[in-house]
C-alpha positions in Angstrom: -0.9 3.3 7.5 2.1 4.6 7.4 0.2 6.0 5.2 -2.0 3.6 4.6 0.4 2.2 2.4 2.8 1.7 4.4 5.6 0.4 6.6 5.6 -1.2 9.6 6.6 2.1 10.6 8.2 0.7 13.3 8.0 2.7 16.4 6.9 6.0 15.0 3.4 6.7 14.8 1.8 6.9 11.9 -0.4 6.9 9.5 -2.6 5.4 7.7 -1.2 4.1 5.9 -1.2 5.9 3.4 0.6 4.2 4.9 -1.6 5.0 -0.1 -1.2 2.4 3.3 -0.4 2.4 1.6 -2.2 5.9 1.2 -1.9 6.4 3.4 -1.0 5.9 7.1 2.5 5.8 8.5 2.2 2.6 8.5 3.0 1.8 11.9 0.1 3.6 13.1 -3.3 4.6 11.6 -5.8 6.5 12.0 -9.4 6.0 13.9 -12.2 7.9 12.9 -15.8 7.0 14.6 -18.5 6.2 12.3 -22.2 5.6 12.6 -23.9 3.5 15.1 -25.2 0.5 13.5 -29.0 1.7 12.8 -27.2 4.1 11.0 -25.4 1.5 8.2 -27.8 2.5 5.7 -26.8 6.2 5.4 -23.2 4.9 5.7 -23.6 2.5 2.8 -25.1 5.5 0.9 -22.5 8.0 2.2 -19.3 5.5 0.6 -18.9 7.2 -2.8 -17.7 4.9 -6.2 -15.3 6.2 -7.8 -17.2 8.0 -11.1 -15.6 8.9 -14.7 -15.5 12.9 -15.3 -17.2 13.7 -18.5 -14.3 16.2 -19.3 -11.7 14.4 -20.6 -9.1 16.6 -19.2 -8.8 15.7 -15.9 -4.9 14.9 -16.8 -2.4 17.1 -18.8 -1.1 16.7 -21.9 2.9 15.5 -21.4 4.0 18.4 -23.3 8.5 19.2 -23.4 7.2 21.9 -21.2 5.2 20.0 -18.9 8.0 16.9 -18.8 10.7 19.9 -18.1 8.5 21.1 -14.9 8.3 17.5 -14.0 12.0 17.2 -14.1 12.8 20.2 -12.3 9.8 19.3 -9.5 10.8 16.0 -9.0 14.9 16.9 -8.6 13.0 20.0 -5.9 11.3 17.2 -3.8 14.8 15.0 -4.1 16.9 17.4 -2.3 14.4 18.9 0.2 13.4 15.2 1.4 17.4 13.9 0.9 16.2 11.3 -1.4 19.0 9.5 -3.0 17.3 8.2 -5.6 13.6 7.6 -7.3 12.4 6.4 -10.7 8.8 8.2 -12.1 6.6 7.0 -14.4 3.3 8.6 -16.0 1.7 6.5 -18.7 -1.6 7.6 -20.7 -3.5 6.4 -23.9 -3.2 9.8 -25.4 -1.2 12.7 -23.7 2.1 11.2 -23.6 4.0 9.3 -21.1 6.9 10.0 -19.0 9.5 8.1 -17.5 12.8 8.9 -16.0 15.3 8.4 -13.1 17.1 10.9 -10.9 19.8 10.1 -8.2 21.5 7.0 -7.1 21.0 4.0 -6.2 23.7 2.9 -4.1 25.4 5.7 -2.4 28.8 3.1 -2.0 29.3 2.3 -6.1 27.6 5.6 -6.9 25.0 3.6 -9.7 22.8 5.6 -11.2 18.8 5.0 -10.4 17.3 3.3 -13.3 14.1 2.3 -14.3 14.6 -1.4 -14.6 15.7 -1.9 -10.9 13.7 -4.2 -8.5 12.1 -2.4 -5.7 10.8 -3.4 -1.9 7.0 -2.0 -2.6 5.8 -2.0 1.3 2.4 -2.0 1.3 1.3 -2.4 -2.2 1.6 -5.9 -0.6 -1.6 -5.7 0.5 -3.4 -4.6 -2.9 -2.4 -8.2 -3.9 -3.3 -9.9 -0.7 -6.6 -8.6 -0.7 -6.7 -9.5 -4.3 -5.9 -12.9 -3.8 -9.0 -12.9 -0.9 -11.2 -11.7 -3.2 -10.5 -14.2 -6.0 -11.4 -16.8 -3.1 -14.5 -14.9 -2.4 -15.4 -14.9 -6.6 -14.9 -19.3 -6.5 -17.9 -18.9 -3.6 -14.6 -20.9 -1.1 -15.5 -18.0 1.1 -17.8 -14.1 2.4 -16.5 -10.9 2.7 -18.9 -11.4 5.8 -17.9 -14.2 7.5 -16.0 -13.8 11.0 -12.1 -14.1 11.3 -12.7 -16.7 14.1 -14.0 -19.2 11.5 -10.1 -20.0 9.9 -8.0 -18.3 12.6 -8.4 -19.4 16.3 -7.6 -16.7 19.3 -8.5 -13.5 17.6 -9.1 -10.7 19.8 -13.6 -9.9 18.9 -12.9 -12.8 16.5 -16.9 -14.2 16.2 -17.5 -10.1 15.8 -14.8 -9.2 13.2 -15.4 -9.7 9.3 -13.2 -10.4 6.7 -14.5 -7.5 5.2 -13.5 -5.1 8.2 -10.1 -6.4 8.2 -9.7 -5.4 4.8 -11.2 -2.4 5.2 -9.0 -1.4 8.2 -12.2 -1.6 10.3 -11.5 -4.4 12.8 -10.3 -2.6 16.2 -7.2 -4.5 16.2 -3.8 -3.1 17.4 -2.1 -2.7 15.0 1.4 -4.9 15.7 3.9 -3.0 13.9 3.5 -0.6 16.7 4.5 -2.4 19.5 7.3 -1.4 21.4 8.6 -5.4 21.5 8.5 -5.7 17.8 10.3 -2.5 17.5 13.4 -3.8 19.6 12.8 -7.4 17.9 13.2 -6.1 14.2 15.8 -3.5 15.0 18.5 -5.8 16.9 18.2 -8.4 14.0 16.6 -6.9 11.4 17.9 -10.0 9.4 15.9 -12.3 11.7 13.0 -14.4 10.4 9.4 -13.7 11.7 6.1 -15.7 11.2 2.6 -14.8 10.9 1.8 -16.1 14.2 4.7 -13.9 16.2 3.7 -11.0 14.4 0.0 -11.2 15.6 1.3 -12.2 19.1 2.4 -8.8 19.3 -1.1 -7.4 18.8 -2.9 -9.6 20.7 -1.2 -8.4 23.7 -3.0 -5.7 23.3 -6.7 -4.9 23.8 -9.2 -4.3 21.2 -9.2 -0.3 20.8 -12.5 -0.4 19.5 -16.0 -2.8 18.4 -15.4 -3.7 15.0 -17.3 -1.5 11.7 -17.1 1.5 14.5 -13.8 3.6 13.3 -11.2 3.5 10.7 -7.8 3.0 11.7 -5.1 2.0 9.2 -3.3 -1.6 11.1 -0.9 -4.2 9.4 -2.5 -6.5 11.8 -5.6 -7.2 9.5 -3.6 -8.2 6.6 -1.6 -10.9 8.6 -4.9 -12.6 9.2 -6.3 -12.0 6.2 -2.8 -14.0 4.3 -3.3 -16.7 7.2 -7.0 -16.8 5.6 -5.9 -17.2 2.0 -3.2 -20.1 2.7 -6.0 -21.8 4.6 -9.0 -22.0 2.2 -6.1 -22.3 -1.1 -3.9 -24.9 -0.1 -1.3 -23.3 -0.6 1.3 -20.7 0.5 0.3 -16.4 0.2 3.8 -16.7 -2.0 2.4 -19.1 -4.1 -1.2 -18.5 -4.6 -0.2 -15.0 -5.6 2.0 -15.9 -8.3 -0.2 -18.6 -9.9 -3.3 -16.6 -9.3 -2.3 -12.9 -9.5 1.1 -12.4 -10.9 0.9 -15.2 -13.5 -2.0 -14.4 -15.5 -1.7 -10.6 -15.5 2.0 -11.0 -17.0 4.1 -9.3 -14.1 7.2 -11.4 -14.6 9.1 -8.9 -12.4 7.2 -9.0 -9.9 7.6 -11.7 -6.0 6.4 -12.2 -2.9 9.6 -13.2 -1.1 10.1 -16.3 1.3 12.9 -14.8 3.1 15.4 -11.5 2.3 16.3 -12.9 -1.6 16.2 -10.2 -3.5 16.5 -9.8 -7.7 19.1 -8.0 -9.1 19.6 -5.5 -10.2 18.0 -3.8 -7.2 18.6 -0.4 -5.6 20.0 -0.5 -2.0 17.6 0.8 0.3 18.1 3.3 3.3 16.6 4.1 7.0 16.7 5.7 10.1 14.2 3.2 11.5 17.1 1.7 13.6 17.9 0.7 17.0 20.2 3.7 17.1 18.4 6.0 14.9 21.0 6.1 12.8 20.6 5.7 8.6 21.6 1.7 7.6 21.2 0.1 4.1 18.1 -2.2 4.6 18.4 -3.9 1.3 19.5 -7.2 3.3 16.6 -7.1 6.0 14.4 -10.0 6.2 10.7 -8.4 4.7 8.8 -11.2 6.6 8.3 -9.0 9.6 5.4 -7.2 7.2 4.6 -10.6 5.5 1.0 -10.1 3.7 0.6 -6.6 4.7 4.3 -5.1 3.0 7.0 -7.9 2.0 6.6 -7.9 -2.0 9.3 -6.8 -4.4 8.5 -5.2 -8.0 9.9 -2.9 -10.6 8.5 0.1 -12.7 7.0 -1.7 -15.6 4.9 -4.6 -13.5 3.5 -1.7 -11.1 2.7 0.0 -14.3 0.4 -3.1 -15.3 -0.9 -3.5 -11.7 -2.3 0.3 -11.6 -4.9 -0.8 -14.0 -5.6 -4.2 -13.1 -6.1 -3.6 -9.4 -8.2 -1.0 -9.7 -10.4 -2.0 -12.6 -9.9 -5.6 -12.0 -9.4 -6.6 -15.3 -6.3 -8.0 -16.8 -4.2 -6.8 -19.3 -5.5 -8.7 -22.0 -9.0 -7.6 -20.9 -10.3 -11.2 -19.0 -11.7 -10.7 -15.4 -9.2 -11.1 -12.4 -12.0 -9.9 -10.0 -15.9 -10.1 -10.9 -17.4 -7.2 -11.5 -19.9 -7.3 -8.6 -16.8 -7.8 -6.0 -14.5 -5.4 -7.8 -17.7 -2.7 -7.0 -17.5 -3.4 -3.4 -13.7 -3.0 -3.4 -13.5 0.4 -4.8 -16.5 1.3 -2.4 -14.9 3.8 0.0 -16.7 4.1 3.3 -15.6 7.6 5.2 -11.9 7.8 6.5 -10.9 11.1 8.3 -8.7 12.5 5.4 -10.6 14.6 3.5 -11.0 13.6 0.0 -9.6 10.0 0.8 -11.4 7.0 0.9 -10.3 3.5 1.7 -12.0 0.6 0.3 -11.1 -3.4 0.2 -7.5 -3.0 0.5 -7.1 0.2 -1.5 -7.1 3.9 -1.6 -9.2 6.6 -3.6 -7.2 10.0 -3.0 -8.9 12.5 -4.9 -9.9 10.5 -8.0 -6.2 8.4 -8.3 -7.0 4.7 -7.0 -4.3 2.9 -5.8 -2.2 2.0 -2.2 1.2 3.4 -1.4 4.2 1.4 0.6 6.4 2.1 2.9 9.5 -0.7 4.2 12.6 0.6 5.7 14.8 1.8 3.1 12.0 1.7 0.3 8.7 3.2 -0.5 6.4 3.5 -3.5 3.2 4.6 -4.7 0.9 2.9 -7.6 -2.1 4.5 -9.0 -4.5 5.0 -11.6 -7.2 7.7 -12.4 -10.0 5.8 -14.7 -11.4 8.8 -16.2 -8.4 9.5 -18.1 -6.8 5.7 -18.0 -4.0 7.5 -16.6 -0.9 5.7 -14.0 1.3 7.2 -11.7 4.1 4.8 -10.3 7.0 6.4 -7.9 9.7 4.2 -6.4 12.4 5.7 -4.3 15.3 3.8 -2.1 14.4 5.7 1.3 11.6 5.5 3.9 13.2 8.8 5.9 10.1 11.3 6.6 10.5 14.6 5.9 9.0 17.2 8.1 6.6 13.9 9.4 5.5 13.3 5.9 6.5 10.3 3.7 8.6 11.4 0.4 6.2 8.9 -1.7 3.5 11.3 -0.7 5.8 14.4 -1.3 6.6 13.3 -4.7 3.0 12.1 -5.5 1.4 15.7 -4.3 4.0 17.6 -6.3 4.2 15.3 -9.5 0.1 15.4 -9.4 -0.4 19.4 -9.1 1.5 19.7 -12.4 -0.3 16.6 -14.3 -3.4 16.8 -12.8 -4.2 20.0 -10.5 -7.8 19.4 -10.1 -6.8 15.7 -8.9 -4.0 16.3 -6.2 -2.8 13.0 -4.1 -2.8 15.1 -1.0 -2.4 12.6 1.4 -2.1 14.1 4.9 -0.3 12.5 7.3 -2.5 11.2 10.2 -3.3 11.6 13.7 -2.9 8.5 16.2 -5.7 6.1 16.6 -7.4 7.2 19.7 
């Protein structure tokens, strides 16, 4: 996952995404953990928790001056020990306060200030709406969570064994592509290059299956490809456009795009990486986002993640309708074991101690988007660089840190994670 949430990570391993790909894996890699054999699925099924409101109603701090000063003064901490040039916060509840503020820059050339109304590369929250998108399919009855990925895309690796539901899971056994070492040199000499669904699954298919399907957990961009092939197939239409008419459009987020190619809304912050041919930092804000496609290429600002927090992981739209059905939202935020403790991945989504939600990670860019339902409470952090520090993505740096003051009994402690084995 990069984190689950996350980037392609190109060549580094990684992790789930957190990867909050994410959560949580670096992107480019994931993470495997075995689970029960299949006479076992019962206790597993009873084992995946739901995520439950506490009956305290202070699981989150009130945004006190003194609280919003430790903020500041934690946030600018993180900044200069991860060299982040700039990031925009923003902590919204009904009735504690909110906070929202931008530190740094966001072009180190013109030395423009971060702001709060920039557009963003969000990395993996791509697949939140991708698997959104499925899900609406699997609402209109066009399609099962439990049908096989051979029924809508031909030469799958275990295709008549692997379920939609296991791809969106991170369940499937399939390598995950942003790994390979040919799409490493591919994306790095022309990171401007375009790249289509089918190349990037060639470069996981070249690979064997690392595992039978439903048997481990292991954070891979590959899944999401298929599951955007899936999506264009049954709809009709393009991921781009099904997404806006049936995601972005009704829940408001004007701001908000899935990208045909490296356009790119101003204003936007430039974006900057070491993942390079040359390992050297470059300003990514011109690379072409189509080598993540479904699984990282959207663009968004503060405000539209704000709204997506809450509709994603409640599935109900801002003006209270249904975007998911209440019987497919449960199995979404049903989180089946991962090897993080504390961290569960459902449908496409994270639970990290009690904040539901996915991180993302592209070069230059990463951001994490989540909600805690007992207090309706948001977190959204976007910041113009993917550069680890000490192996661990700044998103998650800034989301540990930002949540031990707001909400210390609820830390986004997302570890980094080991490679799939």
């Amino acid at each position: 996952m990069t984190h689950p949430c996350t980037r392609p990570r190109l060549r580094r391993v990684a992790v789930v995404a957190t990867v909050v790909g994410v959560l949580l894996a670096q992107a480019a890699a994931g993470t495997a953990v075995a689970l029960p054999s299949s006479s076992e699925s019962a206790s597993v099924a009873s084992a995946a928790r739901q995520p439950s409101p506490s009956p305290s109603g202070d699981d989150v701090r009130e945004l006190t001056p003194d609280v919003k000063r430790e903020l500041d003064l934690t946030v600018q901490r993180v900044m200069r020990q991860a060299k982040v040039p700039g990031v925009t916060v923003g902590i919204w509840t009904p009735d504690k306060g909110e906070y929202v503020k931008s530190f740094g820059i966001a072009d180190k050339n013109t030395g423009e200030p971060m702001s709060p109304d920039l557009y963003m590369r969000i990395g993996s929250e791509t697949k939140t709406f991708t698997v959104t998108a499925l899900l609406e399919l699997v609402d209109q009855g066009s399609i099962s969570l439990d049908d096989t990925i051979d029924k809508y895309v031909d030469g799958v690796p275990n295709g008549g064994k692997i379920t939609l539901r296991q791809l969106a899971g991170m369940r499937s056994g399939l390598f995950n592509y942003s790994q390979d070492e040919g799409f490493f040199k591919a994306l790095t000499s022309n990171p401007r290059r375009p790249f289509t669904p089918q190349e990037l699954l060639g470069y996981s298919f070249r690979h064997p299956v690392m595992f039978p399907p439903g048997q481990q957990f292991y954070y891979c961009n590959t899944n999401l490809i298929l599951l955007g092939l899936v999506v264009e197939k049954i709809s009709g239409q393009t991921l781009a456009d099904y997404i806006h008419d049936t995601v972005l459009e009704p829940a408001g987020m004007n701001h908000t795009l899935f990208p045909t190619g490296a356009e790119f809304p101003r204003p936007h912050s430039q974006g900057y990486t070491d993942q390079t041919a040359n390992g050297q930092v470059e300003d990514a804000a011109t690379w072409n986002p189509s080598s993540a496609w479904a699984a990282g290429a959207m663009i968004s600002d503060l405000q539209d993640l704000r709204v997506w927090a809450r509709t994603v992981a409640t599935g109900q739209l801002p003006d209270g309708d249904t975007l998911i059905s209440p019987a497919t939202q449960k199995q979404r935020l049903t989180f089946p074991p991962t090897p993080m403790p504390g961290t569960g991945y459902g449908l496409g989504i994270f639970d990290v101690q009690g904040w539901i939600g996915h991180n993302g990670s592209l070069p230059g860019y990463e951001s994490l988007t989540v909600y805690m339902p007992s207090e309706q409470a948001t977190l959204v952090v976007v910041l113009n660089t993917d550069i680890d520090y000490k192996g661990q993505e700044p998103s998650t740096l800034f989301g540990d840190a930002i949540t031990r003051i707001i909400s210390p009994d609820h830390i986004f402690d997302l570890p980094a994670q080991p490679a799939a084995r």
